[in-house]
Structures are given as C-alpha cells and as structure tokens.
MIVEX-219456 format. One record per residue: z, x, y of N, C-alpha, C in turn; residue in three letters. Coordinates in steps of 0.001 Angstrom, whole numbers, plus 500000, padded with zeros to 6 digits. Example, Ala and Ser with C-alpha at 12.3 -4.5 7.8 and 13.67 -1.06 7.14 Angstrom:
<atoms>
507800513190494310507800512300495500507800513200496700ALA
507080512850497750507140513670498940507870512900500030SER
</atoms>
This chain:
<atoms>
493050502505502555492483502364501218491422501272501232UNK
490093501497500009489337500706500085489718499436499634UNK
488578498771499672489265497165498574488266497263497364UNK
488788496445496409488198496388495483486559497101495147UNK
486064498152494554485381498622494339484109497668493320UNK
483267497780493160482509497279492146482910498130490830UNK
482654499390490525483003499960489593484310498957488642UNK
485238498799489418486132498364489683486644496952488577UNK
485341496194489852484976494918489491484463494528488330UNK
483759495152487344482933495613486457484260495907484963UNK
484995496977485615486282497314484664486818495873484208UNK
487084495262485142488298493842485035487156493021483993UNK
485847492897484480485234491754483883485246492202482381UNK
485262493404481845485391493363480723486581493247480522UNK
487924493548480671489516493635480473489339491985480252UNK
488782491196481031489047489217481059488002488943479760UNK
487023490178479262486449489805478085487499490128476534UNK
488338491132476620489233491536475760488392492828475228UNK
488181493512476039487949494761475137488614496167475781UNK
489161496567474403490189497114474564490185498210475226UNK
488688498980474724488287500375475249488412500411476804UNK
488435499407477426487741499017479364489956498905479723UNK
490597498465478941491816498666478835492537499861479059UNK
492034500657477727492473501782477496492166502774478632UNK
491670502684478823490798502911480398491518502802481764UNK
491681501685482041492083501344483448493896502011483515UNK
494460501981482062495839502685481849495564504117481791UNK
495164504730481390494510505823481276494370506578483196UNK
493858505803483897493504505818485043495294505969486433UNK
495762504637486255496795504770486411498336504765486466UNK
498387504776485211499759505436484725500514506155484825UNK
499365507570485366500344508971486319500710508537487418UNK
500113507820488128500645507749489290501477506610489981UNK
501592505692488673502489505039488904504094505152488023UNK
503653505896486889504955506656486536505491507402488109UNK
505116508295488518505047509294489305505923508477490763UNK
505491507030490877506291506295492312507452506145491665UNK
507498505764490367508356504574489690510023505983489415UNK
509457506868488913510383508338488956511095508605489801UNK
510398508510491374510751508927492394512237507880492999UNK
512161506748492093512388505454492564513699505244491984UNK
513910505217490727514758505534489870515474507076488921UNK
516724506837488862517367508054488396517020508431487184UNK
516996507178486403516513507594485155514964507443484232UNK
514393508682483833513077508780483339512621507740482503UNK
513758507632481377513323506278480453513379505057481246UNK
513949504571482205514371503110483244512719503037483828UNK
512209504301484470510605504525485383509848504171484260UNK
509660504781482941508650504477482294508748503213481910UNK
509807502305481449510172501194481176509443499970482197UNK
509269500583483738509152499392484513507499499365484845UNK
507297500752484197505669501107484336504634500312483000UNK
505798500125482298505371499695481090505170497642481582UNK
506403497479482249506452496347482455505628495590483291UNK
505068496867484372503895496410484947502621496156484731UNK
502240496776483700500955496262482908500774495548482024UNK
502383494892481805502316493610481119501755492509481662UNK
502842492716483372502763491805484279501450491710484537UNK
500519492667485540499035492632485425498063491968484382UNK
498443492144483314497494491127482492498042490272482000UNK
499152489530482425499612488058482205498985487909483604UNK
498963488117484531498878487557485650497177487754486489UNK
496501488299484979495071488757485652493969487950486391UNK
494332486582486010493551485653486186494034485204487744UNK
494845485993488357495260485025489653494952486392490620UNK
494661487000490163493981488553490975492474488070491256UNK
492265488175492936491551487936493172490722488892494543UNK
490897490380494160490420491352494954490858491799496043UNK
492448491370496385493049491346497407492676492929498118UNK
493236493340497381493023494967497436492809495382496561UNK
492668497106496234491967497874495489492872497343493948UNK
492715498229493069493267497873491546494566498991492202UNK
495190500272492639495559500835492819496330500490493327UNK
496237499805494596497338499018495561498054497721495099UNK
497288496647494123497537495843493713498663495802492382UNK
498591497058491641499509497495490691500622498031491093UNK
500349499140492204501332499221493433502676498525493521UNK
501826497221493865502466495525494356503608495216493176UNK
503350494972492182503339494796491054504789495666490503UNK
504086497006490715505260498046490545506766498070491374UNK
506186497492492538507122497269493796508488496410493296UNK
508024495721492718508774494039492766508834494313491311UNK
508768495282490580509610495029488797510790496306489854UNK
510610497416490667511689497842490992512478497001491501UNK
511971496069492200512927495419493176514050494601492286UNK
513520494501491044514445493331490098515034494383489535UNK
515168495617488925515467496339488571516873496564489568UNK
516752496911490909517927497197492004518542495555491964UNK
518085494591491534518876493233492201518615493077493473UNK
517443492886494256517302492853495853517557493969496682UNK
518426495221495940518843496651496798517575497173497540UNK
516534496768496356515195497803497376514446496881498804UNK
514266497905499872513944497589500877512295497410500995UNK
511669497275502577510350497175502377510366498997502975UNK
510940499839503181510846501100503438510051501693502680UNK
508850502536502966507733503216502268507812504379502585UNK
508641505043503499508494506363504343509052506487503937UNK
509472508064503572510670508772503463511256509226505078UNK
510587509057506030511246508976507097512447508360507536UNK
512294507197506718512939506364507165514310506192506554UNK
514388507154506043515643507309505142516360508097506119UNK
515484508679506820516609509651508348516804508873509173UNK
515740508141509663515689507479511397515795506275510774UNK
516854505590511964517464504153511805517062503553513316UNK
515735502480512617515031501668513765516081500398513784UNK
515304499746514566516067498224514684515587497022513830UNK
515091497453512810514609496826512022515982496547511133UNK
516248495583510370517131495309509436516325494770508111UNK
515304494405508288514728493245506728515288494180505649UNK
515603493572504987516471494117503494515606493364502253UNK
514466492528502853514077492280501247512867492871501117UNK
511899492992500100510710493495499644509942492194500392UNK
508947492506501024507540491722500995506661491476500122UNK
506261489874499581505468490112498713503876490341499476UNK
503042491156499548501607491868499928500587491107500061UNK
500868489622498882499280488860498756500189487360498413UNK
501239487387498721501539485984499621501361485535500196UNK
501732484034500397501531483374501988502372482873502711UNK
502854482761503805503971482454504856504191480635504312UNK
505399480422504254505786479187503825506379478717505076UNK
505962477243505330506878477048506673507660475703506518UNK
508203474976506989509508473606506849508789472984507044UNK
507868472690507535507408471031507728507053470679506391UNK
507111469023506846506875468340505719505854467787504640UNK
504818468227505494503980467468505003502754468694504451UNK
502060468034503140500794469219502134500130469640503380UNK
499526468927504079498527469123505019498518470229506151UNK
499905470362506490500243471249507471501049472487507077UNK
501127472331505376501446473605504732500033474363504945UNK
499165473491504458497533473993504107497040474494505257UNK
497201473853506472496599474359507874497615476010507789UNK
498519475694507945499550477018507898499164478295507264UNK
498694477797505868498104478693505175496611479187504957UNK
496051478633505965494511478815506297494509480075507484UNK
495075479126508470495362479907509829495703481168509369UNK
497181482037508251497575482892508566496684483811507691UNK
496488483348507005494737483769505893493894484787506758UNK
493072483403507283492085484228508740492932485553509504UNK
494311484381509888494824485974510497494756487726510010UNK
495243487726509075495407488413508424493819489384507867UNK
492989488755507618491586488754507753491124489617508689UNK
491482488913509836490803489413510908491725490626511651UNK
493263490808511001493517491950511251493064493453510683UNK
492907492783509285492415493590508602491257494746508860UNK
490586493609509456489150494015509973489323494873511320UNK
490322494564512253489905495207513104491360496047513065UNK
491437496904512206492636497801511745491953498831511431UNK
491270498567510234489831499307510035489278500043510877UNK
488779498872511429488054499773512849488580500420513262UNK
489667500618514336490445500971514653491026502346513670UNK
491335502538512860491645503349511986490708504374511667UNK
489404503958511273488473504897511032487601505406512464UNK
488044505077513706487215505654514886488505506774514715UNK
489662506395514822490653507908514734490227509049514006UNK
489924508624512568489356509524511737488346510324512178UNK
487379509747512940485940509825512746486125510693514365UNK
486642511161515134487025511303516203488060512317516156UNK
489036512553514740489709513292514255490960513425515619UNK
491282512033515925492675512087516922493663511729516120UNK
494104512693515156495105512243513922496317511590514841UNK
497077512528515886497697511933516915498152510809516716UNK
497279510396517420497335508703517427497636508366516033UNK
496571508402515705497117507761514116498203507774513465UNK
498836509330513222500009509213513382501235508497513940UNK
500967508052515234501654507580516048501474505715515721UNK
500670505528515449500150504246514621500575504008513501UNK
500752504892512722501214504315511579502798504598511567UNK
503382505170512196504681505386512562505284503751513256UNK
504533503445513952504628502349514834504627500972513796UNK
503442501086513587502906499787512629502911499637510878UNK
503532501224510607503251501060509181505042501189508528UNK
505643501845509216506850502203509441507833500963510577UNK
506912500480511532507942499755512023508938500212512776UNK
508861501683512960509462502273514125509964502123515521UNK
510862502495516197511026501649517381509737502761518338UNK
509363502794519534509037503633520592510097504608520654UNK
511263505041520748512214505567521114512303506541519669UNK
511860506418518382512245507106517084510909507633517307UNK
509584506899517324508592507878517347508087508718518525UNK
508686509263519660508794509721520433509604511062519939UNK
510825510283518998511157512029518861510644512520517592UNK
510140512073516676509432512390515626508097512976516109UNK
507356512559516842506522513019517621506470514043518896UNK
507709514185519439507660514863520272507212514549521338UNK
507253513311521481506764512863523101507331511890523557UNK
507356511993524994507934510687526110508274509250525564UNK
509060508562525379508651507185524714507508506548525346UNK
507673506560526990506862505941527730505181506317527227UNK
505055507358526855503481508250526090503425507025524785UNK
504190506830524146504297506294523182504066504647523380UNK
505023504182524758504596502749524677502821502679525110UNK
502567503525525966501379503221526356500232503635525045UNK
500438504493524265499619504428523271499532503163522348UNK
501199502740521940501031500765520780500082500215522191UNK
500543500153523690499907499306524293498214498888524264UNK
497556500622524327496351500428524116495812500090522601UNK
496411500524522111496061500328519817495685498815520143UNK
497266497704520777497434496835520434496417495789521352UNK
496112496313522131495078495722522884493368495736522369UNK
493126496616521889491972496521520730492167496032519664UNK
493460495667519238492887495163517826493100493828518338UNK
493917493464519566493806492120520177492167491627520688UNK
491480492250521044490580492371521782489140492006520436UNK
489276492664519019488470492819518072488966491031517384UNK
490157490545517690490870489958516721490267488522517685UNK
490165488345518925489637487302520081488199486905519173UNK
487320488059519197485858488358518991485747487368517978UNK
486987486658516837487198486356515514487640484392516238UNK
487674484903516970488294483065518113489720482646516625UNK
490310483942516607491857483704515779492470483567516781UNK
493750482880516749494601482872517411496334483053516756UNK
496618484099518048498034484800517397498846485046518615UNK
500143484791518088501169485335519702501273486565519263UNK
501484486880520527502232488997520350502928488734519203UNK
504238488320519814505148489172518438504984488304516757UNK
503814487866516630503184487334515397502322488531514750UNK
501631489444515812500339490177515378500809491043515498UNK
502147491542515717502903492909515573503426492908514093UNK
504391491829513804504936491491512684503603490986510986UNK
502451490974511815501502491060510798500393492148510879UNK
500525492995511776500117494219511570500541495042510416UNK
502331495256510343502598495907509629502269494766508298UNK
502240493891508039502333492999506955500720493905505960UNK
499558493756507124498356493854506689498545495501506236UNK
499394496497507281498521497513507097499425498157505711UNK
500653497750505193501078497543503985500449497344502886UNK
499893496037503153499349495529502450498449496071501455UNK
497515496562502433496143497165502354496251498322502343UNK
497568499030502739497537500721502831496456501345503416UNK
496254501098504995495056501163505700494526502799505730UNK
495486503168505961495460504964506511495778505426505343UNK
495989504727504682496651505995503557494818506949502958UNK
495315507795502832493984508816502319493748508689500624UNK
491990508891500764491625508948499357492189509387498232UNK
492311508991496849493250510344496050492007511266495792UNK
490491511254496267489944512765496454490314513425496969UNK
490745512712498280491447513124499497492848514497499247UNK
493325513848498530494803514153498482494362515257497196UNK
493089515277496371493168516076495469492528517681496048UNK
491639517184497383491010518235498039492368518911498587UNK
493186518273499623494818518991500018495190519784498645UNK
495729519230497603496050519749496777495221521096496432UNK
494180521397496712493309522537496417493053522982497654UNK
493486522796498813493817523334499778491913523773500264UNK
491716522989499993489805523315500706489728522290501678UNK
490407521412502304490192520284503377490190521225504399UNK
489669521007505611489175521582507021490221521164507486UNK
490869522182508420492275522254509264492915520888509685UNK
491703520162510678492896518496510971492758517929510070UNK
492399517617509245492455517228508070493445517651507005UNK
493579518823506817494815518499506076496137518770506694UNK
496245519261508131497560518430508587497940517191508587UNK
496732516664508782497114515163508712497614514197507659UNK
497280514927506655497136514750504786498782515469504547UNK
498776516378505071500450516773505214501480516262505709UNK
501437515879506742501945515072507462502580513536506700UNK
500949513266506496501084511684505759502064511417504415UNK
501455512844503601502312513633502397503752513501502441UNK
504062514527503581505527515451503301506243514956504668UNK
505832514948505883506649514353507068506869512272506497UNK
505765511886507450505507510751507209506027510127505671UNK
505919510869504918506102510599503583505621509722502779UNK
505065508837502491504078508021502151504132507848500506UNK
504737506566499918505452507319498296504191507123497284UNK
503308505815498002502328505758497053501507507014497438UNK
501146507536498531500188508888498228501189510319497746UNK
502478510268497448503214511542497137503389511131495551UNK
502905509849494874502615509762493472501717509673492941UNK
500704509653493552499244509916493699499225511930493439UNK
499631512080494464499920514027494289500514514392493060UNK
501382513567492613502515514002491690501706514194490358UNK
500681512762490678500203512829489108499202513373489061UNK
498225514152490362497357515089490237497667516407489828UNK
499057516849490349499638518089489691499957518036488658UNK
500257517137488131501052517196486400499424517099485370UNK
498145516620486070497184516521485694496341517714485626UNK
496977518688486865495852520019486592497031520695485905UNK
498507520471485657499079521398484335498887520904483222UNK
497348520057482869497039519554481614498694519523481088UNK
499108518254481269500103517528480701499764516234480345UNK
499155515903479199498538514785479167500283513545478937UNK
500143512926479162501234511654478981500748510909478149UNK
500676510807477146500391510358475531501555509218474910UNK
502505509871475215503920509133474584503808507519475218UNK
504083507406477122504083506739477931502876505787477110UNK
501585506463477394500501505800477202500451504745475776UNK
500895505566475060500708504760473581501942503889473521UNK
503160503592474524503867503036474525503152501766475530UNK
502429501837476709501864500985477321500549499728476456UNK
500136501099475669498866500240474941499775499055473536UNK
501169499504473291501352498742472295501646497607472870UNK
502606497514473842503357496431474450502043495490475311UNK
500436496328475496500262495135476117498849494376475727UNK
498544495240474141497156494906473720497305493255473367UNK
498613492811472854498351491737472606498871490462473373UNK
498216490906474703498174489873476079496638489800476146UNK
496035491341475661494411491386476028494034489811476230UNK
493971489484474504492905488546474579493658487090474910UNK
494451487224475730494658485764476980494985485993478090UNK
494039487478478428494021487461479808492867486856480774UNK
</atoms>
C-alpha cells in the first residue's frame, strides 16, 4: 500500500479546519470497509458497528498526532485493530492471515503490535531512550524503502512466487517448514529463497550506512511490512478481481492474497466493494458515525 496520498493530504487539512462536508466524506469513503474487517472480527453486528463507530471518534481525537505514517486506510486500520483488541481484553493476536488459523508456526506473540510506535528500552537515561528511538526510526525507514523495492521488482517481473513466499515468510511470520507445504516446495527451496530476499534488502539497507543484526531485521521486517501493508494490492486492484478483467498472474495472485493467504484488510476491502455494487448504501451506520463524531470536528 501507498503512503499518504496528497489527495489525501488535502482531505485532513480541511477535517483540522472543521468542515464537515471533507468529514462526511472521508466516512463516507471508509466505513464499508472497515465495518466489513470489524464483522469478520466479531460475532455480533451491533458490537462491529459499535467499534467502527468508536474508531472515528478515536481518529479525530487523536488527529493531530497523525503524521502520514501510512495511507488514511491503513492508519484507521491501526486504530480499528486496537478498539478490537480492547473489545477481546488482549485475546486478539497480531495474526492477519487466515492461514494462520490452520498452520501453527513457532511464533507465540499473543499481543497486538502497535504499527506507528516506538521500541521502548530499560536504560536509564532520556538520551539513550532518544538515540534508541532515532536509530529504530531510520531502521524502519530504510526497511521500508528497500521492501518496496524489493516488492515491486516481483510485481513488475510478475514472479508472484516469490512474493508469495515473502509474504508468507515476512508478513505471516511463518516458519520455512509451514511455507514449504503451503507452497508446495522443499523447505530447503524455501530457505534459499528468505536467504536471497534477505540479502537484498540487507544489501539496499547497508547503501542507507543503517545498522541492524539479523534477527533485529527479520523481527522488523515483519514489523514494517505490517505496518505499511507492503504487498497488499490496490482496492482498484481488488475491484478489477472482483470484475474478473485482471490478466491471469495477476489475479491469481489477488486470489491467493484474497482467499488462500487471506489477508483481512484486503477481504474487507472486497466485502465492501460487493455490498457496494449491490447498491446497499449503509446510511444507518453512517448517520450513526456522523452523530457521535461531529462534535470532536471542531477540536480536532
């Protein structure tokens, strides 16, 4: 996913002016599709709309500390993530796949990640919090960047493969041994593919004179590509699949990402494109969002 758009940028500056119409708007925009995660998430319909509601409270109490991390899409995402997570009491995991509800890696983390945090560490002193939090900044930065890269030569080269196998690895957190059989290949095929990924984005990440141990830039790979939802596909993307006109690797791959891989922010993204071409407008939701949060507008 991209980052922050200008269009985008443009929306917010009026939302921080208080006008309502640029509001009405950005809810308008995404509400289906975050009803649509929030559904998937919870049993009950009124509990999803409730926390969807709660998230665009949160967003414009908290507008002023948004600072383009990622897109508006991913960032509400975030947002949405962590009113579920209080909702379960800590139950919800950082699991994004529906894969992963079958295959049991060696992963254990049981809490949510927050996306546009920063690593807190014990020492004592402001100064070496601040270095701490500079350093993992850049890091993160410069993974970003060369994730990207990395990500879009797959595309552009159309070795979904790999990618697949990449985001299984790094986005999922998979062991070698789970994506081997999800994939259908050798583990050893598999180590040597993270080996080479991980050696270019080591290699792009040098170019940056960052400095990171292995198992730092593994454990912030997945951090970034979370984060940022690197691979995840356009919702043109996902609206062209949906109309079934995408060119063959392309929408296996969009399938894959969809329905194997499972991917919840792009399968609520789908959800609310289909409920959108059965002209079902969501009116109720909506006019329940605009009451609860017009009057934060003007101190956001």
């Amino acid at each position: 996913m991209s980052e922050i758009t200008q269009a985008e940028q443009y929306l917010l500056a009026q939302i921080r002016a208080g006008d309502s119409d640029a509001w009405t708007q950005l809810v308008d925009r995404y509400q289906g599709r975050l009803a649509a995660f929030a559904r998937a998430r919870l049993p009950q319909r009124a509990d999803a709309e409730d926390i969807v509601q709660d998230t665009f409270v949160a967003f414009l109490k908290g507008l002023d500390k948004y600072r383009g991390e990622a897109g508006l899409e991913t960032y509400l995402f975030t947002i949405l993530r962590h009113k579920i997570a209080d909702c379960y009491r800590g139950r919800w995991t950082r699991d994004v796949c529906l894969l992963q509800d079958i295959y049991q890696s060696d992963r254990q983390d049981s809490n949510i990640s927050d996306a546009f945090s920063h690593v807190a560490g014990t020492e004592p002193t402001a100064s070496t919090y601040a270095r701490r939090d500079e350093q993992h900044q850049l890091q993160r930065q410069g993974l970003n960047q060369a994730l990207r890269e990395l990500i879009n030569s797959f595309k552009k080269s159309l070795n979904f493969r790999d990618l697949q196998i990449v985001e299984l690895l790094f986005y999922c957190h998979f062991s070698n041994q789970d994506v081997g059989k999800i994939m259908r290949l050798d583990e050893k095929n598999v180590a040597v593919i993270k080996h080479r990924c991980l050696k270019r984005v080591r290699e792009a990440v040098d170019k940056l004179s960052i400095t990171t141990d292995e198992p730092t830039l593994e454990n912030l790979l997945t951090e970034v590509w979370e984060a940022q939802r690197l691979s995840c596909p356009k919702r043109s993307t996902i609206g062209a699949y949906m109309l079934k006109t995408l060119e063959k690797d392309w929408y296996d791959y969009v399938d894959f990402h969809l329905h194997k891989l499972g991917c919840r922010f792009c399968r609520a993204n789908l959800d609310d494109l289909q409920q959108q071409n059965k002209q079902e407008e969501p009116t109720l939701l909506r006019n329940r969002i605009m009451e609860s949060t017009l009057g934060f507008l003007h101190k956001a």
